[in-house]
C-alpha positions as CSV (number, residue, x, y, z in Angstrom):
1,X,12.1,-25.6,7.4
2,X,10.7,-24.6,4.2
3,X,7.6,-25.5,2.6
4,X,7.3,-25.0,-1.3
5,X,3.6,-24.7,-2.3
6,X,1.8,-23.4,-5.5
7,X,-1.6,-21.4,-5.3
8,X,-5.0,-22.1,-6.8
9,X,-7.3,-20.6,-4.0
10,X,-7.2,-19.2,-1.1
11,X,-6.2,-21.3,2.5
12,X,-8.6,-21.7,5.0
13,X,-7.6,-19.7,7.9
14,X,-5.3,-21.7,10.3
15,X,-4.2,-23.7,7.9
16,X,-1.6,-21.7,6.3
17,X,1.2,-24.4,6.2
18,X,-0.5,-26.6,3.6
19,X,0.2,-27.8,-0.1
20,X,-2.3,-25.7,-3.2
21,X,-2.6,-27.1,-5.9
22,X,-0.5,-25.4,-9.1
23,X,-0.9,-22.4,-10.7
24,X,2.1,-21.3,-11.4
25,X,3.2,-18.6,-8.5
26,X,5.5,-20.1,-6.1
27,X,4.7,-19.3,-2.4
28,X,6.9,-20.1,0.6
29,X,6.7,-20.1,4.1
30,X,9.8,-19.2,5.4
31,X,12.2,-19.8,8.3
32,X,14.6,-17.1,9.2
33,X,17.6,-19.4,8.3
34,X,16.4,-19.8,4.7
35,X,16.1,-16.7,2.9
36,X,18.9,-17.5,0.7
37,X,17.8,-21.1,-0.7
38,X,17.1,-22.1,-4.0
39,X,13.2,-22.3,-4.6
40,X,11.7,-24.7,-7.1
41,X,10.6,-23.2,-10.2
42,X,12.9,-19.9,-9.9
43,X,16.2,-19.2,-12.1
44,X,17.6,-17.7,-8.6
45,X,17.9,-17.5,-5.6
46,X,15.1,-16.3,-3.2
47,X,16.3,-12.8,-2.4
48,X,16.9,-11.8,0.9
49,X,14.3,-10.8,3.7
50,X,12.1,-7.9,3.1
51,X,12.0,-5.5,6.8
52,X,8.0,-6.6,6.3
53,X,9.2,-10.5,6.3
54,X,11.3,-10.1,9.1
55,X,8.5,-8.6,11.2
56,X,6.4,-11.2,10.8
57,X,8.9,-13.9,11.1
58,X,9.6,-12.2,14.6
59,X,5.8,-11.9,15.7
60,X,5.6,-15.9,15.4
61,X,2.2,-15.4,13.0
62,X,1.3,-17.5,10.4
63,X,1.8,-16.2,7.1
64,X,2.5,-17.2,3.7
65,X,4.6,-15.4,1.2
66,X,3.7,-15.5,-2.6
67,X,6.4,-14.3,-5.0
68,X,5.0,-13.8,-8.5
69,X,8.3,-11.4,-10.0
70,X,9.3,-14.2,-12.3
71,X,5.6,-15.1,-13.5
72,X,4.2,-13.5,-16.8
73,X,2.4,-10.7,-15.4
74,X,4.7,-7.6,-14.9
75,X,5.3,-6.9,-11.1
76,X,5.9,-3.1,-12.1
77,X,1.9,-3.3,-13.2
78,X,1.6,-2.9,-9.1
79,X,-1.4,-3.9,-7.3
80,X,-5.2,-4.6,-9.2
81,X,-6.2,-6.6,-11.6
82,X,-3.0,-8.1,-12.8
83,X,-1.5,-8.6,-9.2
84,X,-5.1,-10.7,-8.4
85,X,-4.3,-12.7,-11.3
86,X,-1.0,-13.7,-10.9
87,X,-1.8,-14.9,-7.0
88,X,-4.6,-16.7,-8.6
89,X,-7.3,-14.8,-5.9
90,X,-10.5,-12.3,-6.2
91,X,-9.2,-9.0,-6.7
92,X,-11.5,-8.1,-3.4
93,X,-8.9,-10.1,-1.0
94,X,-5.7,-8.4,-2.1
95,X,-5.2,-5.1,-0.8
96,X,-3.2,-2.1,-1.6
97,X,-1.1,0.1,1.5
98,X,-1.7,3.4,0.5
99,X,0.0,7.1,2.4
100,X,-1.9,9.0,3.3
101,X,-1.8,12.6,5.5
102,X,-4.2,13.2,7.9
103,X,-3.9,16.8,9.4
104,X,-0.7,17.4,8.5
105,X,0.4,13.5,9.6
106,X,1.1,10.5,7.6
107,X,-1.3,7.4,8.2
108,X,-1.5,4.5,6.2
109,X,-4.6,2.9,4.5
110,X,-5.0,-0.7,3.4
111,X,-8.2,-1.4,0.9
112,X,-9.0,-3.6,-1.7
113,X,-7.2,-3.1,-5.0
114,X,-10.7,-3.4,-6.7
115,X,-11.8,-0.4,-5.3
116,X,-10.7,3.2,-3.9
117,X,-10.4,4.9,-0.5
118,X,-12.3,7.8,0.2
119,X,-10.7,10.1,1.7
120,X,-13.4,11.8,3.8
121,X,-14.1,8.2,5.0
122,X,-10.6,7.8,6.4
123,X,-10.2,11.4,7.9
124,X,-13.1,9.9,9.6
125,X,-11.8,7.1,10.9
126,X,-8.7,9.0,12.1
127,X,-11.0,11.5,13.7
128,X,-9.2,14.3,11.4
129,X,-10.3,17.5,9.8
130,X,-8.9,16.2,6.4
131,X,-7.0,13.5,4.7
132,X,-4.9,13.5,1.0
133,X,-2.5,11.5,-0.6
134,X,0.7,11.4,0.6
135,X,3.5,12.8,-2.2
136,X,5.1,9.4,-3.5
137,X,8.7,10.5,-2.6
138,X,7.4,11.5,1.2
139,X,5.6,7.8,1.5
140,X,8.7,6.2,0.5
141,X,11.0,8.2,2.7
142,X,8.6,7.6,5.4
143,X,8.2,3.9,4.8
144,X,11.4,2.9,3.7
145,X,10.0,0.9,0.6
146,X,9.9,2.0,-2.6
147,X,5.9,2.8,-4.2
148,X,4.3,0.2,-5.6
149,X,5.9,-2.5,-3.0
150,X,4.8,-0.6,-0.2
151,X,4.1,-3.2,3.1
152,X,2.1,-2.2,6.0
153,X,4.3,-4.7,7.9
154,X,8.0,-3.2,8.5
155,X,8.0,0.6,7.9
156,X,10.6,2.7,9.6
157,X,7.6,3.9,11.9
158,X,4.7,2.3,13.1
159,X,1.8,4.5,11.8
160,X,-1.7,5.0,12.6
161,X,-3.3,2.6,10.1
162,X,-6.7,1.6,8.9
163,X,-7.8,-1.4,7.1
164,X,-11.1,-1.5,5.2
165,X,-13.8,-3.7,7.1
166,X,-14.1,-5.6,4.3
167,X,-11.4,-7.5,5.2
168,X,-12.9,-9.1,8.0
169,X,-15.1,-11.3,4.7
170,X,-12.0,-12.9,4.0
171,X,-9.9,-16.1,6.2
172,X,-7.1,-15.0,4.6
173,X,-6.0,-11.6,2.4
174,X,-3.5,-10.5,0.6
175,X,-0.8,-7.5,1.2
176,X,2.4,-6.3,-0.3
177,X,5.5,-7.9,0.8
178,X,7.7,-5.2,0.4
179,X,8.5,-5.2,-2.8
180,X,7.2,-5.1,-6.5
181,X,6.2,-8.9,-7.3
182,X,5.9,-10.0,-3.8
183,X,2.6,-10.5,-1.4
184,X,2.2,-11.6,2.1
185,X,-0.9,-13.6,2.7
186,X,-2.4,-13.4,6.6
187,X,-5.4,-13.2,8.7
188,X,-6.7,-10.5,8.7
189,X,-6.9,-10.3,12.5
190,X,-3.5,-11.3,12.9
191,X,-2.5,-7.8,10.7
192,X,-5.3,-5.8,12.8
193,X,-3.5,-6.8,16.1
194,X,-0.1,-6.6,14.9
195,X,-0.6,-3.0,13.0
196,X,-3.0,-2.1,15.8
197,X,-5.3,-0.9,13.2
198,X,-8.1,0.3,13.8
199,X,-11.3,-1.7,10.9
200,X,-13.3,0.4,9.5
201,X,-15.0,1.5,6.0
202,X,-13.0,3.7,4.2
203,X,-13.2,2.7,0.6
204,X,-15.3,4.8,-1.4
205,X,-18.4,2.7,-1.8
């Protein structure tokens, strides 16, 4: 089964199977059978599974992807402003997965696009000395995705993660698919249980 829907504002949590009104981003739920069907309002075919969709097809969770590749804001812009307008959302409820390297090991971080992570708040949280960026090149050979379409959901290794607590102000947020131009939407406890994150505040207030 496949549901073609169109986003205007963000689903009430629990009801992620139903029809938004248009604003020009196509968003499907998928089956595993039907990666390869034409969508409505796309010149193509929707490419194939991303390892994040997969996951989450697997775990039996709700979840909604939005693909916004073929809209008019550039996918290769990455996350922010641009990303929040093309899913039609506050740029508060989409988040960006960031690498990071805690004590000499990588962890990931998921916060808002609208704001930063502090690093001393997420050595914190990972009850490390010290936490820094992770070297583009080393988060993509660790993750298997390339930057910019970086998932939380479906990395080669399951990671210690941490989500910003803001999250839990939201039914429903927004994450990268898994690649440039595509977003997952979820619960945000459904990704704290299925990440086994740990919630805490770790963007720079």
């Amino acid at each position: 089964m496949v549901v073609h829907v169109t986003i205007d504002e963000p689903v009430p949590r629990g009801d992620l199977g139903g029809a938004r009104r248009d604003h020009g981003v196509e968003s499907v739920t998928f089956a595993a059978e039907v990666f390869a069907a034409p969508v409505s309002g796309h010149t193509g075919a929707v490419k194939g599974p991303t390892p994040a969709v997969v996951e989450l097809t697997s775990a039996g969770v709700p979840f909604r992807v939005h693909d916004f590749a073929d809209s008019s804001v550039d996918p290769m812009a990455g996350y922010g402003a641009q990303a929040a307008q093309a899913l039609g959302v506050p740029a508060d409820q989409v988040f960006k997965t960031l690498l990071v390297v805690a004590d000499g090991e990588p962890a990931v971080a998921i916060v808002p696009v609208s704001g930063t992570l502090s690093m001393k708040r997420m050595a914190a949280a990972l009850h490390a000395k010290r936490a820094e960026m992770c070297q583009p090149a080393a988060a993509e050979r660790i993750t298997g995705y390339v930057v910019g379409g970086i998932s939380p959901f479906g990395q080669r290794r399951r990671l210690p993660t941490v989500v910003d607590e803001v999250c839990v102000l939201w039914d429903t947020i927004f994450v990268s698919g898994g690649r440039r131009g595509l977003d997952i939407e979820i619960a945000p406890p459904d990704l704290v249980r299925l990440l086994g994150a740990t919630v805490a505040g770790i963007a720079a207030r």
